[in-house]
N, C-alpha and C positions, 0 to 999 in steps of 0.2 A: 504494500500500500504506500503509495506519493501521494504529500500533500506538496502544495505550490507553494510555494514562498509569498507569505505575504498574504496568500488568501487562507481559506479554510475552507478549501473545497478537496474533495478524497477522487484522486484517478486511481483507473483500474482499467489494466490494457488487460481485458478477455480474452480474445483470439485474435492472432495473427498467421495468416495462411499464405504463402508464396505462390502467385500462379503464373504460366505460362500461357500466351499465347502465339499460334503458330500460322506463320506469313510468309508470302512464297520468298523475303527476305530472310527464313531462320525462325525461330523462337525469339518472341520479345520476351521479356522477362518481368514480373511488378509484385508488389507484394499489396496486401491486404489487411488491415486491422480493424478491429473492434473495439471501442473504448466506452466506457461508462464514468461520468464523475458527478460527485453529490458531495453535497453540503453534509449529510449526515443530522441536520436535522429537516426532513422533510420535503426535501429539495431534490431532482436528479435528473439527468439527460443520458441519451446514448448519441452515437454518432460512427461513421465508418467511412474512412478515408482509403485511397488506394498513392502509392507512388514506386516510384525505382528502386527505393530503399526502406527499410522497416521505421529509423527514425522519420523518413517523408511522411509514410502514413501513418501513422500515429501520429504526430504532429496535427496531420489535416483529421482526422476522428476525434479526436480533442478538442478543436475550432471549432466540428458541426458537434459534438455533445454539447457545448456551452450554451451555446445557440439553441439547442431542440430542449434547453431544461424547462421542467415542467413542476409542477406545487402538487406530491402524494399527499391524499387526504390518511389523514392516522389516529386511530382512537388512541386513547390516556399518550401518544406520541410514541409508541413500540408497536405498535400492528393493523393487522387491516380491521376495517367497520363489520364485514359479514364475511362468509365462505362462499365463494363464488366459485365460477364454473366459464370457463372461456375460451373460444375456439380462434385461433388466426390460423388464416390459413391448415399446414398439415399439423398445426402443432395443436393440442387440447390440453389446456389447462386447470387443474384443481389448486383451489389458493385455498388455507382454515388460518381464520384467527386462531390463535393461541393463549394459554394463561402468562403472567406474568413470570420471567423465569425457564420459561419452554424453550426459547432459543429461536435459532432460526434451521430446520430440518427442508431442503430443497437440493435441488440441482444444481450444482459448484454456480453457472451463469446464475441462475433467481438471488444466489446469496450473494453472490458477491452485487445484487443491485441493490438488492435488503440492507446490508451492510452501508451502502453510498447513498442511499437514501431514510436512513437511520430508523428503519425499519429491526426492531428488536427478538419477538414474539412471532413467529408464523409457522405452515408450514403447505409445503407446495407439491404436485405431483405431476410431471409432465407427460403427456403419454402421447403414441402419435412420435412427430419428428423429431428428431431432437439434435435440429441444425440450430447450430447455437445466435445466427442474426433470426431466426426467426422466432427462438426462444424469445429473446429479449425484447422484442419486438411487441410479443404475444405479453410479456411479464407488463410492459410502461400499458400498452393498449386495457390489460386489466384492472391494472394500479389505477386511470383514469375514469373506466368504464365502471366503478363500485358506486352504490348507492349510498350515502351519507346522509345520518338525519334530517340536513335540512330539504333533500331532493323528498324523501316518505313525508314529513311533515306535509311539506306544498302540494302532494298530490289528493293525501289525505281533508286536506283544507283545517289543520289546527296547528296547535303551538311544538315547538321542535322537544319540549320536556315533556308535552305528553305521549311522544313515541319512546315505547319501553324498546330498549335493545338488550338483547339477550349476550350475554357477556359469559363465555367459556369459565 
């Protein structure tokens, strides 16, 4: 784990994958990364850069993380609001809140966003693909897509204390 100097934000280079492609000049050559970085309290983006070299890209997945970060909503600030259920693409996903103390029990990519997103208590079950940009992809799309009291309140039409939430 890299924190930046100066900031207090947590990078995390996930995957980086070398690839080839092939031109009636030869094999070009370029690499590939994946990078995640969060505040740790609540805050996180992903991003995926490609260049010549591994520092190139990372570099450029670092630029578009900063850029694509996004505000997870978080009960007591350690987990998610409900257990949800989420499909991207080939990937299907099972997210559980957790008690206080549980940890974080996921797939190496979910933790290490749980971790940069200050995400505490969870736990995840990926089933389906388990290509890792589509992982991650699938984990911010669900982190987003949860229902938080004040969404059940407003559909409900009353006040956001009188929706009971059921708490593990």
């Amino acid at each position: 784990m890299s924190k930046l100097p100066g900031n207090s934000f947590i990078k995390r280079v996930l995957h980086v994958r070398r690839v080839s492609r092939v031109t009636a000049g030869g094999k070009s050559r370029s690499v590939s990364a994946l990078v995640v970085v969060g505040n740790g309290n609540g805050a996180a983006g992903y991003g995926q850069g490609r260049g010549l070299e591994a520092a190139q890209a990372i570099q450029k997945a670092t630029e578009r993380a900063y850029k694509s970060m996004i505000v997870i909503p978080r009960y007591d600030n350690r987990t998610i609001f409900s257990n949800m259920e989420h499909n991207y693409k080939g990937v299907r996903l099972m997210m559980y809140a957790a008690p206080p103390g549980y940890g974080v029990v996921a797939n190496d990519k979910i933790h290490e966003v749980c971790r940069c997103a200050g995400i505490a208590d969870m736990s995840a079950k990926v089933y389906g693909s388990r290509n890792p940009m589509n992982v991650i992809k699938a984990t911010f799309d669900a982190f987003t897509k949860q229902t938080v009291p004040q969404q059940i309140a407003k559909a409900r039409g009353c006040k956001v204390m009188e929706v009971g939430i059921f708490r593990p």
